[in-house]
N, C-alpha and C positions, 0 to 999 in steps of 0.2 A: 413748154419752156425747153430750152436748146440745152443739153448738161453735155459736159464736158469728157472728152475720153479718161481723164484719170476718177471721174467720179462713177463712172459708170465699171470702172474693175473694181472700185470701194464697193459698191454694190451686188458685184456677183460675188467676190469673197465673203459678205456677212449675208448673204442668206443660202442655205445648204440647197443643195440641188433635190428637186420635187420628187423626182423618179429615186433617188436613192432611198428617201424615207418611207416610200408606197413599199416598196423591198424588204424592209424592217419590221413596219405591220402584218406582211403578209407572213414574215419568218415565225411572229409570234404569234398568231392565229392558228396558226400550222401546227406550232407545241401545244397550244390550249386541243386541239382537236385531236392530238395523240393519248392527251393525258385525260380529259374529261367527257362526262358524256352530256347530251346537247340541253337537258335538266339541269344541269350542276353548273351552270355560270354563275353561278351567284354565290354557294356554299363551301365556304373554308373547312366548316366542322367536318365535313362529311370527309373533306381530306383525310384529318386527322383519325376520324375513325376507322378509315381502311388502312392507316397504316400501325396500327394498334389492331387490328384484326392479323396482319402480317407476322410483325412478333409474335402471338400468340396462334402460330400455324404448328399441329398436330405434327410427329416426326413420322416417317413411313417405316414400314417394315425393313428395306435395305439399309432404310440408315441405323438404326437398331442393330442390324446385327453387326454393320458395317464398326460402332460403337463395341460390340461384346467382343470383335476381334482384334480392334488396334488395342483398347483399354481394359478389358475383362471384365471379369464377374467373377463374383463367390460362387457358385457353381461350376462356370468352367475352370476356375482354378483347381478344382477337388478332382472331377474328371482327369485334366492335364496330369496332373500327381500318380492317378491311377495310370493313368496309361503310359507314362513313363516308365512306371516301376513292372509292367508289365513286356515293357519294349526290352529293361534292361536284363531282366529274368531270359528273354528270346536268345538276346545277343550271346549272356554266358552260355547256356545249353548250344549254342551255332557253336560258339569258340570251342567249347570242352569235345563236341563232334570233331571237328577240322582239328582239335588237337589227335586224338584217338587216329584219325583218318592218318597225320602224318607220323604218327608213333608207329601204326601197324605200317606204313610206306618203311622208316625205317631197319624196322626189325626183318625187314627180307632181304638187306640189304648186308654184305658181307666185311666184316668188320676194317678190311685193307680201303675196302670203297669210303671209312670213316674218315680215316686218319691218312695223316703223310707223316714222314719222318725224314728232317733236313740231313743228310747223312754227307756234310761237306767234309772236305779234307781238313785233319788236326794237326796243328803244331806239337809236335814233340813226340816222343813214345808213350804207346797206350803201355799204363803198368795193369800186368796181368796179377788181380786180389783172387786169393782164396776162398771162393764160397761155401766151405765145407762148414763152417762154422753156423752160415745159413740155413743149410740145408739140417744140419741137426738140431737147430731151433724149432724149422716144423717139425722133426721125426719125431721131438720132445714131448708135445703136447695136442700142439694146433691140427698138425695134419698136412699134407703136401697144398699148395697154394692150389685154387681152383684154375687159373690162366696165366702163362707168362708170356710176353712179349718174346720175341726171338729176337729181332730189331735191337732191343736194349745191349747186346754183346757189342752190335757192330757201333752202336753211337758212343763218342769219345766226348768229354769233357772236361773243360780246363778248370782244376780249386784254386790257380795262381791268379787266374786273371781276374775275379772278380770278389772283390772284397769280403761281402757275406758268403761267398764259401770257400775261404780261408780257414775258417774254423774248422772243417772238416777233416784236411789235412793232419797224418801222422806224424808227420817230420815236416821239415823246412822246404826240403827239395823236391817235395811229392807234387806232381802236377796236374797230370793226363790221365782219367781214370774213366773204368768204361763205364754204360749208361748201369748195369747191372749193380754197378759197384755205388754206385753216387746214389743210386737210388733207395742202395743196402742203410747206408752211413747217413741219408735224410732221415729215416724211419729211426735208425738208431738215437739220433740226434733229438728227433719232435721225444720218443720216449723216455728222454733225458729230464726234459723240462717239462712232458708232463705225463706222469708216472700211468700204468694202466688205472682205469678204474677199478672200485671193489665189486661191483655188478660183472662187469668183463669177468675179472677172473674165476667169480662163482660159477659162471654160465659155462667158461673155459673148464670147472675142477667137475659139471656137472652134478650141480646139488638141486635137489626137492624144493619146488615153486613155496615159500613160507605159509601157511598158512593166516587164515583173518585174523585180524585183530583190532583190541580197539585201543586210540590212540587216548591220551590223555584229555585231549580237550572233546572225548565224544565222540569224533566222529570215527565210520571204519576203514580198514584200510586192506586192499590183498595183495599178495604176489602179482595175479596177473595182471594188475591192475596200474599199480604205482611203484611196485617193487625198483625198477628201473632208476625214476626218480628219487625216491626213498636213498639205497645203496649209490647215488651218485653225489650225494649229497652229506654222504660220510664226510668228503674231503674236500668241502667246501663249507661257506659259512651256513648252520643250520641253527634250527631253530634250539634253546637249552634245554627244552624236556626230549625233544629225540636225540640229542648228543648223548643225555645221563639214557637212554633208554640203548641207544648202538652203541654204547662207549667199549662193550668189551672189544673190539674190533682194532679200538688203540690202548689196552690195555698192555704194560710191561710185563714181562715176564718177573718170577724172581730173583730176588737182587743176585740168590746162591747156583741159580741154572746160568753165567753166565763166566766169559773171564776177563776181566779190568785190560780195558786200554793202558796201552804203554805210551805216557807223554814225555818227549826230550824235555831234557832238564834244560838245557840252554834257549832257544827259542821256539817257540811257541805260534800253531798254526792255529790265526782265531779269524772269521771270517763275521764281517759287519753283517746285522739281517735288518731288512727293514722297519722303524720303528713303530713302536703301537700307534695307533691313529689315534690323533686330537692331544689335546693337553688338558691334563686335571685343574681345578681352580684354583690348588696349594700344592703345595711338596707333597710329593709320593712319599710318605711316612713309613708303608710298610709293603712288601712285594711277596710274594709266596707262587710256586708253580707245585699245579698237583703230582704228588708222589707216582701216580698212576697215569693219568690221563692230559690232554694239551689244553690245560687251563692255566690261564694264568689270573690272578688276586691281586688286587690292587685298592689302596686308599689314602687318605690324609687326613689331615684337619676340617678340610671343607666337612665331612661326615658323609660324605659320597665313597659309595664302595660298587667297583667295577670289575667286572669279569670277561675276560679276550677267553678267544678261539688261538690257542697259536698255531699256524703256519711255518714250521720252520723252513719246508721245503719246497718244493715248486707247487705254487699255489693256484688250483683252478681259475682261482680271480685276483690275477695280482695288482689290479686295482684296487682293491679293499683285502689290504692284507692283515689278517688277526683281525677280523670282526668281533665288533663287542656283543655279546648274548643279552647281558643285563648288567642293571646297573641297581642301586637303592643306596638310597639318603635317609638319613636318620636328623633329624633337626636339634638342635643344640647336642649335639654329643660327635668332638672332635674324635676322630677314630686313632687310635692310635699303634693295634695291632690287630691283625686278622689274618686268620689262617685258615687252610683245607681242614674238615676231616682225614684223617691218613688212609682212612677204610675204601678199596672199590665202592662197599659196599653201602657206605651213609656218606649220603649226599649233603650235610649242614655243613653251614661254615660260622665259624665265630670272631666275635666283635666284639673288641674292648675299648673305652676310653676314660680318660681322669673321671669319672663319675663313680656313684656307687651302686653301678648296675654295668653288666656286660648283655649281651644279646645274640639269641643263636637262630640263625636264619635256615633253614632246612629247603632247599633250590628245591624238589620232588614236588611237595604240598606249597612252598607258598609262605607258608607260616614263619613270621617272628618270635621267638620266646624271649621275652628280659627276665632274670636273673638279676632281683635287688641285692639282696644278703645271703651271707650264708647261718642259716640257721644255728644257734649256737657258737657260731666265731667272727660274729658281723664286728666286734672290738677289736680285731687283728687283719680287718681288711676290711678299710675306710672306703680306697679306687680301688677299682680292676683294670688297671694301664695295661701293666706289663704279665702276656704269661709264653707260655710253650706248652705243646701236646705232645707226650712218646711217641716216636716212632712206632712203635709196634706196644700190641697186649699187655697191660698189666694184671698181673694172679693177683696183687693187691683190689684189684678194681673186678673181681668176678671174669677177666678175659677179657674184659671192656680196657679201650687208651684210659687212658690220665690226662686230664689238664689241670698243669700246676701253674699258681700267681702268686708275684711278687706280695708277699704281707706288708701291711704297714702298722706295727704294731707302735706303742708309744715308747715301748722300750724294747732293746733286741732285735733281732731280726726272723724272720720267718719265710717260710714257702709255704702257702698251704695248698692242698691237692686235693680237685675233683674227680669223679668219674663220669666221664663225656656220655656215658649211657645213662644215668639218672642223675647228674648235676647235682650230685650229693656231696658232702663232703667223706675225705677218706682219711688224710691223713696231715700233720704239720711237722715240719722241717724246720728245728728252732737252730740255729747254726750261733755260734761264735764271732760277732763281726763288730767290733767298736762303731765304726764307719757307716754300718750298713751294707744292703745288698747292691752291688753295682753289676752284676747279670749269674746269670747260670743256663745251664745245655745238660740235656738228657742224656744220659748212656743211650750206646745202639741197645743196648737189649732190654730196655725200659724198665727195668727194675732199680732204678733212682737215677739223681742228678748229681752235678758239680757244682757247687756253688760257689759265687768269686765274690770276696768283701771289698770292701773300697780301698780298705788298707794292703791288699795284696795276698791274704790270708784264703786259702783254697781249703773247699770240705768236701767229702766225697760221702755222700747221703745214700742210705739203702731204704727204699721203699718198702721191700719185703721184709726188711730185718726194723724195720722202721726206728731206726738209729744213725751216728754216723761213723762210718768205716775207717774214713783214713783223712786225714791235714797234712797239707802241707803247705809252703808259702812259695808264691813269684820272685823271683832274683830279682832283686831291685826293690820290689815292694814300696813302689811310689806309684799314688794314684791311682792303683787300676780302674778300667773302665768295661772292657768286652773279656768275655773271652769264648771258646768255639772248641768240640771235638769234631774228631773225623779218623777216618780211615777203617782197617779191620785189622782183627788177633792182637789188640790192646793185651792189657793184665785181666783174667776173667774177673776176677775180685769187686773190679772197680767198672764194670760195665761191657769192657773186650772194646774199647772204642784205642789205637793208639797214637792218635796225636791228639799233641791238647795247645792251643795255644790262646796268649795271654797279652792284649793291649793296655795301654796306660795311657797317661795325659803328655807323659812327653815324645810319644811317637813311637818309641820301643814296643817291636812286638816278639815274644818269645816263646818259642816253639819246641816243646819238650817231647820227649821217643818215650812214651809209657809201656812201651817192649821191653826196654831195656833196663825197667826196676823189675827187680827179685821176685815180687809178689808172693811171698813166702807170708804162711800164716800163725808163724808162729809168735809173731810180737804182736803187740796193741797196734800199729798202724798197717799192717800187711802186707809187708815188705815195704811201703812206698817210704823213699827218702823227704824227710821232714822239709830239706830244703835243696832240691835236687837243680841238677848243672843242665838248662837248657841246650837242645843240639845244635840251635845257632838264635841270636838276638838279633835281628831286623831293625833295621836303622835306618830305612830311606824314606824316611817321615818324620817331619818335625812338628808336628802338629797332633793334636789329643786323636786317639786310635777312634772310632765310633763301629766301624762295622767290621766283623770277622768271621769269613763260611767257608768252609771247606765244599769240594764239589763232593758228588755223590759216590764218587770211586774212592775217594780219599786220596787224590794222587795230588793235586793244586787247590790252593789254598789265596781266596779275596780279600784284600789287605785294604780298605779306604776308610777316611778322613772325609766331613762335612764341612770342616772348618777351611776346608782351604777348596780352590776349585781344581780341579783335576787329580785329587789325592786319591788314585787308585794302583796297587801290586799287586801282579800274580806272585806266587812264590811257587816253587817244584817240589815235590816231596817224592821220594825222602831224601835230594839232594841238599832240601832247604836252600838254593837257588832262585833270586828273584830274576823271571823272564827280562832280557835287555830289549825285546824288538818292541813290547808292546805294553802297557799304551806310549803311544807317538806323540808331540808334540798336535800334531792335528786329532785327534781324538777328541770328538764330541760329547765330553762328559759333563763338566759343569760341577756345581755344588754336589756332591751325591749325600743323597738322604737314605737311601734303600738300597739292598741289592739280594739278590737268589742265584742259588745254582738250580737247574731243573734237567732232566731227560726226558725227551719227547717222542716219541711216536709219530713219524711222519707222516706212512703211509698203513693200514691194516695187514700190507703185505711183510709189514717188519714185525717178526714176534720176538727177538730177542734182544736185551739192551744194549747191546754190542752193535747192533744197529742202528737203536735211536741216537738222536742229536742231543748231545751235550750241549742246552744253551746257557748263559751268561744274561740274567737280565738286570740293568741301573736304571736307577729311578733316580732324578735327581729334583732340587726345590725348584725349580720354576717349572716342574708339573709333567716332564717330557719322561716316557719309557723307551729306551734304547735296550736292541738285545745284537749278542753277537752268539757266533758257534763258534765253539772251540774242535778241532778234527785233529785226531791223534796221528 
């Protein structure tokens, strides 16, 4: 049958060409015969088992280790470790060699081959200083210097043009000074601000290496050993059992080996010092600086009692200046006074508060003593608030101080008196006072007090005669509140103390010259005038007197008020002059609660009091201690 040309291209489109699918079979017989062998046409499983034989193919040796080296192992890690610590042991011993190597390079090397010296031209005239000053500084002690530059004459340097060595400068116009000179005035300058040590200058006085010893806490200690650290550590912050152990090193002289500073009557050179570090929880209630050594005492209400390291002077760390040594809390018992022992030599300190127990801490041992009653006179003293310890020895008390406290009896008024060496009773001071007792101050010579009544009535109590000597009353005689001795060659009669002065509730404070009564003993009151004419009444306070100290000289005289913020007056003696410069309107006082006079001992190198620092320390109620130096 005849078809058609368009039927016959329908036809060779739908059926695929012969030769290409012969092509196709024969591709895919060709992969059966790569992949299988001439048994296995027929078997799937068998596939599948070679290829589960695959996975589970054994790892060889290189790949193992080629594993223990990208990844690790606990074994080669412990190796690696050693062998480090091995490598780095190599390296320091190489270094410390190659160090030695270029040490000994440079030690053959001659000392111009070190250094240069820029020796450009100076503006202005070199001033020609006298070194004789220097040179007899070494003949003094030290010895002629081992090496001087020679260079140093020729190098000129300017104190004008660069601000930090301005200071250096004598005068105004001083400018060009040679390198010798500048070099002289650094050295001077660093010795200023930080004094020699006490190790330096034993080494310099040549004194015998100390012998061992054992410290407090056990362990021993020697000269060649720790002395260095030990003695450097005098004037810095240390620990409180080797401050009471080196203390005599800041120990004062007495008060008699020395001669009283002369302070102007008109103004007054007092220098701010840095404040004690931290803030109490309450009002600094009460402040005391030891008679002897640079402690200072501190407390309040919280019942926390603190004790600083003072620093008046340039301080090895004046980051942490006046380190506190320690501190102790007493739980329920608001502290309300505490003071030194007066003795180098007893290291207790005592602690009163409205209770009917006071507490004596002994810093040496450790130990607390409370002191409930007093045996036989527990009805005449209810609290132990308020007392004061002698200055010096009572022959009443065996040679031992006294500490006397205010009595609270139910009628009358009292003082009764311990003896600080057996916390016995010794003796009571029944005084005349409608009002009651509103304060009293020991004689310098501890053989009795002064007593001040509310009413304004003054008693002068003999310990030794164990009666009382002489009365007299306050001009004005409204409200007294404080009052305070001071100074020296008083009337002997009455203690040898001769100023006495007398606060009240209306600000008036009145300062009597007890040189200037008769002291004659031939009447009942001994000479003293019944109602004698103060040498001037003080009036720059309107506000009730609360606090009144005289300094340790007896030359100035601390006049503050709690009731008001900033109520504090020097006053001059014996000009009776209150200071006009100071305090300033800027003076950081605040409410004041407390205040002390103390002398400090700087440095070991100051043995006489004419040396130490007169400071000035306020405590005020929101907890801060501020101290200034007063400089004559």
């Amino acid at each position: 049958m005849a078809t058609s040309p368009a039927q016959n291209s329908r036809s060779r489109r739908a059926r695929p060409p012969q030769k290409s699918h012969t092509n196709v079979e024969t591709q895919a017989s060709d992969l059966d015969d790569g992949f299988h062998d001439e048994s296995d046409d027929s078997g799937g499983s068998d596939r599948i088992a070679d290829e589960n034989a695959i996975m589970q193919y054994e790892k060889s040796d290189d790949e193992l280790e080629m594993e223990r080296v990208v990844f690790g192992d606990s074994i080669g890690f412990r190796e690696g470790l050693k062998s480090f610590a091995e490598r780095d042991a190599s390296a320091e011993s190489a270094d410390s060699q190659v160090e030695g190597e270029l040490e000994g390079e440079l030690e053959g090397l001659d000392d111009d081959a070190l250094f240069f010296v820029d020796t450009g031209a100076a503006s202005g005239p070199v001033q020609v200083t006298d070194t004789s000053d220097v040179e007899e500084e070494w003949r003094s002690g030290l010895g002629p210097p081992v090496w001087e530059d020679s260079d140093d004459e020729r190098v000129q340097v300017s104190l004008a043009d660069v601000p930090r060595s301005r200071k250096l400068r004598r005068t105004a116009d001083e400018d060009v000074v040679s390198g010798k000179e500048y070099a002289r005035r650094l050295r001077k300058q660093f010795e200023r601000l930080y004094p020699t040590p006490a190790w330096a200058i034993e080494a310099a006085a040549g004194r015998k290496p100390k012998k061992r010893r054992r410290d407090s806490d056990g362990s021993t200690s020697s000269s060649d050993e720790g002395a260095d650290a030990e003695d450097a550590a005098v004037g810095a912050a240390q620990p409180l059992a080797r401050l009471l152990q080196t203390s005599d090193g800041f120990a004062l002289a007495p008060r008699d080996e020395r001669h009283n500073r002369v302070f102007r009557p008109d103004v007054i050179d007092i220098q701010r010092l840095k404040d004690i570090p931290g803030t109490q929880p309450s009002a600094v209630s009460s402040l005391s600086i030891h008679p002897s050594f640079p402690l200072l005492l501190s407390s309040g209400p919280s019942g926390t009692l603190y004790l600083h390291h003072l620093m008046p002077s340039s301080s090895p760390n004046p980051s942490e200046p006046h380190p506190l040594l320690t501190s102790l809390h007493l739980t329920g018992s608001p502290l309300t006074t505490t003071a030194f022992h007066p003795s180098k030599t007893d290291t207790r300190l005592f602690l009163s508060s409205p209770r009917r127990r006071f507490h004596v801490w002994d810093l040496s041992s450790g130990r607390l003593e409370r002191i409930t009653r007093l045996i036989g006179h527990q009805h005449a003293q209810r609290t132990f608030e308020r007392f004061r310890i002698s200055p010096t020895p009572c022959p009443a008390a065996d040679g031992a101080h006294c500490i006397a406290f205010v009595g609270t009896p139910k009628k009358g008024a009292a003082i009764n008196v311990l003896a600080t060496s057996t916390l016995q009773w010794v003796a009571s001071a029944v005084v005349d006072s409608p009002g009651g007792i509103a304060d009293f101050a020991w004689w310098a010579d501890g053989q009795g007090f002064t007593v001040l009544g509310k009413s304004g009535e003054v008693t002068e109590w003999s310990l030794a005669e164990r009666r009382t000597m002489a009365r007299w009353t306050d001009e004005g005689a409204v409200g007294a509140t404080v009052i305070a001795l001071g100074g020296r060659n008083g009337l002997s009669s009455i203690g040898g103390s001769r100023w006495a002065a007398v606060g009240s509730e209306s600000g008036i404070v009145n300062v009597y010259d007890r040189r200037s009564w008769s002291g004659g003993k031939e009447d009942d009151n001994l000479g003293v005038p019944p109602s004698p004419s103060p040498l001037r009444a003080l009036k720059h306070l309107t506000v009730p007197i609360s606090h009144l100290s005289f300094s340790p000289n007896g030359q100035v005289l601390a006049v503050a008020s709690r009731w008001k913020g900033d109520a504090l007056r020097l006053v001059h003696l014996p000009s009776a002059s209150v200071y006009r410069n100071w305090p300033t309107n800027s003076t950081p006082l605040g409410r004041i609660s407390s205040l002390c006079w103390g002398e400090v001992r700087a440095t070991p190198t100051e043995r006489s009091r004419d040396d130490a620092d007169l400071l000035l320390a306020v405590g005020n109620e929101a907890g801060k201690i501020r101290l200034w130096k007063v400089v004559a």
